[in-house]
Every structure is written in C-alpha cells, then in structure tokens.
C-alpha positions, 0 to 999 in steps of 0.5 A: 447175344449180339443183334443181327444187322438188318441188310438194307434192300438194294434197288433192283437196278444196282442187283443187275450188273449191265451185261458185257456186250461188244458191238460190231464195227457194222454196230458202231458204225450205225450208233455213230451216224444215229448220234451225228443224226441228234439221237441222244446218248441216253438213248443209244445206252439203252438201244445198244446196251452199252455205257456211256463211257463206250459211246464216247470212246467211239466218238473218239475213234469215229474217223478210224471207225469210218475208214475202216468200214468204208474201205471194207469190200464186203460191209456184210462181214462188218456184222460180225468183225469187232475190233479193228486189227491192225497189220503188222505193216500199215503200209503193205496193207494199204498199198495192196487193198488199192491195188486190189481195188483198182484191178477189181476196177479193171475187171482183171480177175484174182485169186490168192496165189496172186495177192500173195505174189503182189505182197511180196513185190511191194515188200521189196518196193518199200524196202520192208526189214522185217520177214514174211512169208506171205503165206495162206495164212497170212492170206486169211488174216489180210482178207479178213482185216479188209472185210474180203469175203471173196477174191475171185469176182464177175466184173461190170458188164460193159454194155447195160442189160436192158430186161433188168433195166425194166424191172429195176424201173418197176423197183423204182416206181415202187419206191416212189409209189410207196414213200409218196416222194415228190421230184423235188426229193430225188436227186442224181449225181454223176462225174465227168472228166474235163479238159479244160484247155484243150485245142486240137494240135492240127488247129496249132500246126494251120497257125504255125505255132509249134507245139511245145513239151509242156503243152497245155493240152489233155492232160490238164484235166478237171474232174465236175461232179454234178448234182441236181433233183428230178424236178429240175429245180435245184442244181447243187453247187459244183465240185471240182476237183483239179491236182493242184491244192494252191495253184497260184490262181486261186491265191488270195481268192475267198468265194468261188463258184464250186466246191475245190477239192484237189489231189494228184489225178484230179479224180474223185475219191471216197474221201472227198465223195463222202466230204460232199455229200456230209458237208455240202450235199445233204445241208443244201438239199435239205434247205431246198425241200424247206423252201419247196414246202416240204416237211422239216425232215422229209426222206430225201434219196440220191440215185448214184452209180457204182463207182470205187470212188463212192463210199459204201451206201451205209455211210452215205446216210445224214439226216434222213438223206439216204444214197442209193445204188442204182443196179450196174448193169442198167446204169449208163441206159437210165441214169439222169446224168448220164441223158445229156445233163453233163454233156449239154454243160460240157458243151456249153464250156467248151463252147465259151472257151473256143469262142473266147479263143477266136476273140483272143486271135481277132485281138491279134494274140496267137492261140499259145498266149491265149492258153497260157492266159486263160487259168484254172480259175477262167476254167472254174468260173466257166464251167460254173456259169455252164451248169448255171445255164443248164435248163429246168426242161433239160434237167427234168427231161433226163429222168424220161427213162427212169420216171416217165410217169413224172413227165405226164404231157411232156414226155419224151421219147429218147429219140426226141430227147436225144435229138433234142440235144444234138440239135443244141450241138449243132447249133452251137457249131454252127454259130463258132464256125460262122463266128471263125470264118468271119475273121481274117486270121488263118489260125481259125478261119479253117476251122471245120466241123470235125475239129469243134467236134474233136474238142466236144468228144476228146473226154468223153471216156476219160476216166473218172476214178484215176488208176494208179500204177503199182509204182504209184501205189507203192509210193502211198506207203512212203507218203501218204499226202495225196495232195500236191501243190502241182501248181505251175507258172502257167497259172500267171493270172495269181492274185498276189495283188491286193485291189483297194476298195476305192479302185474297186467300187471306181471299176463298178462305176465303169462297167455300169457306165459301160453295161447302159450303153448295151442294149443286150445287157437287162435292168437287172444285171445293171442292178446287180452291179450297183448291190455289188458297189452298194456292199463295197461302200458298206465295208469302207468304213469298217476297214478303216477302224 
C-alpha cells in the first residue's frame, strides 16, 4: 500500500488571495498626492489594499489622472467614477466642456437641449466625418465622462452677502482657534490684470502724435499673481504671465525677478495655477515658516477665491499646505488681496512708468519712442520692484476684515484702511503732475488729474480668466498649443548681444564711481554692487578654462 504523501502546510498569507479592489479616480487621486507627500509604497498597499504593480501603474498615469480629475466640474462624482472613458472624439470633448465652462463663468444658464445644439455646431466646425446623433443619450454619457452632476446651476452673486460674510468670519476664527496657526502660515493669493504700456490717447493727440493701428495700448496685457501671509512678512516671488513665450526681450535672459509663464490671452490657467503652486508656492512657504521657527512640517492654508482658473481644492494639496476656498459670495468684501495689496503695487507701477515717461519727453524723445523702447522685460522688472516696495504694514493691514483680532492695538477700521490707501494715491498724483508741470514740453505739462487717474483705473475690471469665443474653441481642437510666440519687433530691447565679463565689471566701476557722488544712494546699495563685480571677477577665471 502505497504512503499518503503528507501535505505541507501553507502559510496563511499564500491561503488569502488579495481581494480585487478598483479604486475610484477620487481613490487614486489621493494614493497619488499620499506617494508624492513621502508615503511609502508598502504602506499605500496596505491602505488601499492594492499591488504594488497598481501603484506604479498609476504613476504612470499620474498627469491623465490629474487632468481628468481637475477638469471634473463635480469632484463628488469622482468617489464613484473608476475608469477614465474616453470619447469617441477628443477633440469635440474638450472644446465643449470649455465652452461649458466659460458660459458657466458667465453665469449664462444651460440646460441639454443646448449642450446637444452647441455639440452639433462644433462638429461641422472641426470638420468631423464620422456620424452623431448627439442624442440624450450621448448626453448622459458626456455628462457623466466630465463628472456633470447638473447643467442648470445659480451664478456668482455680483455683489457680496454681507450676513454670510459674518459668519464665515466665525468659520474662519475657528480654524485658527482650533489649529492654533500663526500669521506667518496663512497666505492669500489673487490675480490682477495689468497694462502695461498704457498712456491715455487724448495724453497722445495734445503731443500731436498720431495714434498708430498697432498701438501699443490696453491691449498689451500682463496678468500678476500675487501672494503674501497674514504677517506681512513673505511676499512670494511674482508670477507673470504675458502671451508671448520667447518674446524677443527676454532672450538670452537667465534670472528674472518673477515666475513667466505665457499663453495667448495672457491669463491664468489651472495649468499654470496648479504649476504655481507645486512648484514655487508650496517650497518657498515652506522655507519661510523653517526660517520663522516653525516646526519642520507646520500646516500651512492659502486662502483663494473661486476662479475657473484655479484647480480644484483636492489638488491643491503638497506637503501639509492645503488651498482653501474662501465662500463666493463674501469674497470681494474680506478677501486680503482684494483690500489694497494689488492696487497699492499697481500704482506703484504705474507710477514709475509715467515718471519714466515724462524724463523720456524732458530728454526731447516723443511718447511714441518712449513706448516703443520701453519692453516687456522694463514692465517686469518694474512691476517686480512695485511688489518689493509693498509694506509690512499694508500687507497685514489688509487682513483687517477677516482676522481682526491678528491687528490687536493696530486695527483699522475700513474707512481708515482705505483712506489710508487713497491718501498714498493722492499723493503720488500729486508729485507727477508737480514733476509734468515742471517741464517745458506741451506733451505733458497739460497733464491733469483725471488722466493720471484714467491710467490708475483702466484695468481695474479686466478680466482675469480670458473667455474664449466659440470660434477660438474650436480652434483648441485643431491645435492644442496654448502657447504662441506672439513676440513682436516692439520688443527692440533683445539680448541678442553677448556683453563680455571685462565690459561688464568696467560698468560696475562706472555706476560705483557714479552712486558715491549721490548723496540719496546708502552705503549698502554701493555695497551691493561691488558683490556683484566681486561675483563677476570670480567667473573670469573659470570661463577661461
């Protein structure tokens, strides 16, 4: 009789065969910031119940992934949804859920009927062979790809509620109450459009200069997003963004005072938002709170508006620094940005472009050749140097509304805030319209009062996310490059160039030479150019390896 073969005993860990989970697109979203925030994979297997294969497959898929959820319009639906379908036709797809977007940004109401109508147009525009009914089933089928729970939607008020801002005051006290934060951790950021060259036409007719077509005017627009805490002690660095990606200025430039982005309309997009905030926002407020004596990885909140230009909040999540929503009915009543910050570095821009203007005329140049020498690189430096002169006082006054328990013996009633910054108006009008009647030439020594303030005021309700026409969106699905070289021979101050290390440190020499003999110029700004020509004669001897 043969011998029974004894079974050997399996370990209970091969017995269990891992059950089949499919994670939601909401699921892989958050195991993909977990594993960019230092989680390890181990430990995503074991949260998510899922192989290691699977993570890395989604990291693979990461940028897909992130789109997809980003460009959802209810991140709700995301719990649920687990693959990512594509459409029959991309293109159609992604010109239409702009165009959605944008008439929702309208507050332009929509119903089925209309999206089915709209779908049709841009299937002739983009010259489509292949049939579609564009039916109510395709409908639910779109709706449910883009995350739509619901077409018909209650706009933006166009004017604040201000019992909610109240109690969105209180919300907003407990969270600091309850997290104990410090100012230092608390940022705001907000957009502005600006224009940057602009000089009122009836400033151009009193110098007889003709307006030309391509006049340099409003609609060379810059979009600045600005960013500083509630302790006024850390502005971000700038981002700018202009419509042209290699404008013919900036060429052979390495460092430049702000983050440049560019597209088109010279607006901000989820993109270049989410590009921000990843990449520049999150590492330096994270060195700040290091440098304030904060613990390694304090929370760290920044306090946005609503804005289709900014991402969801659930991807606005990096290393324990979280972007918050303010409510959008309260927003233009207690948001920081909107009390004075970007105004007040607005008019310092403005200020510093008129005043270089009139020494321009009082050199004997006409205003035309003025703007046609002033650059998009002059602008950026500018409007750079304008935040840098922004104030510790008036970065923290602005949170008066929001956290005025933060101002304890400094508070400020609003009509003392904004007095405050109409009164630093006033006077900067003042001084230019002293400084234009001073001169002899009849271009300027007319300025009055209403044109300084023309220029002050003639962006003020620029928009800030660019709409697109149906024409233009339809153009996204025949070329998907947002980003144009739009650069033109306007732009005459290029870098083509190459200035030698000898020339350059001989320069230094002059300016030193030139700064002692003004007595408005500090020991310290002397200083700082000799450690520029001390760092210059460091590099000659490894350029000539």
């Amino acid at each position: 009789m043969s011998k029974r073969v004894k079974a050997i005993p399996m370990d209970n860990s091969e017995k269990k065969k891992r059950k089949h989970l499919s994670l939601s697109i909401a699921q892989k979203v958050e195991l993909l910031q977990k594993l960019d925030g230092g989680v390890s994979v181990r430990h995503l297997t074991e949260e998510y119940g899922v192989g290691t294969t699977t993570i890395y497959d989604l990291k693979k898929q990461k940028d897909k992934l992130l789109k997809f959820y980003s460009d959802s319009d209810n991140q709700e639906l995301m719990k649920n949804r687990k693959t990512l379908h594509r459409a029959k036709n991309e293109d159609l797809d992604r010109v239409l859920i702009e165009w959605i977007r944008q008439q929702r940004s309208k507050d332009m109401p929509l119903t089925g009927l209309l999206v089915m109508k709209q779908a049709r147009l841009y299937h002739e525009e983009l010259n489509i062979e292949s049939e579609c009914e564009y039916s109510e089933g395709w409908l639910q089928k779109f709706k449910k790809r883009h995350g739509i729970k619901y077409l018909k939607i209650c706009g933006e008020k166009a004017s604040a509620d201000h019992e909610p801002t109240e109690n969105y005051i209180d919300e907003f006290a407990k969270i600091i109450s309850d997290e104990n934060f410090s100012p230092e951790q608390i940022y705001n950021a907000d957009e502005t459009a600006l224009y940057w060259c602009y000089v009122p036409r009836k400033t151009l007719a009193m110098a007889d200069e003709r307006v030309p077509t391509d006049y340099k005017d409003a609609k060379q627009r810059l979009t600045v997003l600005g960013c500083a805490n509630a302790a006024g002690t850390h502005k971000i660095k700038l981002a700018v963004i202009g419509k042209s990606l290699y404008p013919k200025c900036l060429k052979g430039v390495c460092n430049l005072p702000v983050h440049y982005y560019a597209n088109k309309k010279a607006s901000v997009t989820r993109e270049i938002f989410a590009d921000w905030f990843n990449k520049h926002f999150v590492p330096a407020a994270r060195a700040h709170c290091k440098q304030a004596g904060l613990e390694d990885n304090c929370k760290i909140l920044l306090f946005l508006d609503h804005s289709s230009a900014h991402p969801p909040p659930e991807l606005l999540v990096k290393s324990n620094v979280f972007g918050i929503y303010l409510p959008q009915n309260v927003t233009s009543i207690i948001q920081p940005c909107d009390q004075g910050i970007l105004r007040s570095m607005k008019s310092k821009y403005k200020h510093f472009f008129l005043n270089s203007m009139l020494a321009s005329v009082n050199r004997g140049l006409k205003i035309q050749d003025f703007l046609k020498e002033f650059s998009l690189k002059d602008a950026i430096y500018a409007v750079a140097n304008a935040w840098n002169d922004i104030d510790k006082s008036t970065l923290k006054n602005a949170w008066h509304r929001l956290w005025a328990t933060m101002m304890f013996e400094n508070y400020l009633a609003d009509e003392d805030f904004e007095g405050f910054i109409d009164s630093n108006e006033k006077t900067m009008i003042s001084k230019l319209l002293t400084y234009a009647k001073s001169l002899s030439a009849e271009s300027v020594n007319k300025l009055e009062e209403a044109d300084i303030e023309e220029m002050l005021n003639i962006d003020n309700d620029a928009p800030i996310e660019h709409p697109l026409s149906d024409g233009e969106i339809a153009e996204m699905g025949l070329n998907i490059d947002e980003y144009e070289d739009t650069s033109s021979d306007d732009d005459i101050m290029s870098t083509d160039q190459k200035i030698s290390i000898d020339h350059m440190v001989k320069i230094c020499d002059q300016l030193i030479a030139g700064l002692e003999q003004c007595a408005f110029i500090s020991k310290q700004e002397i200083m700082a150019i000799y450690s520029i020509k001390k760092k210059l004669l460091r590099q000659k001897p490894v350029l000539k390896r």
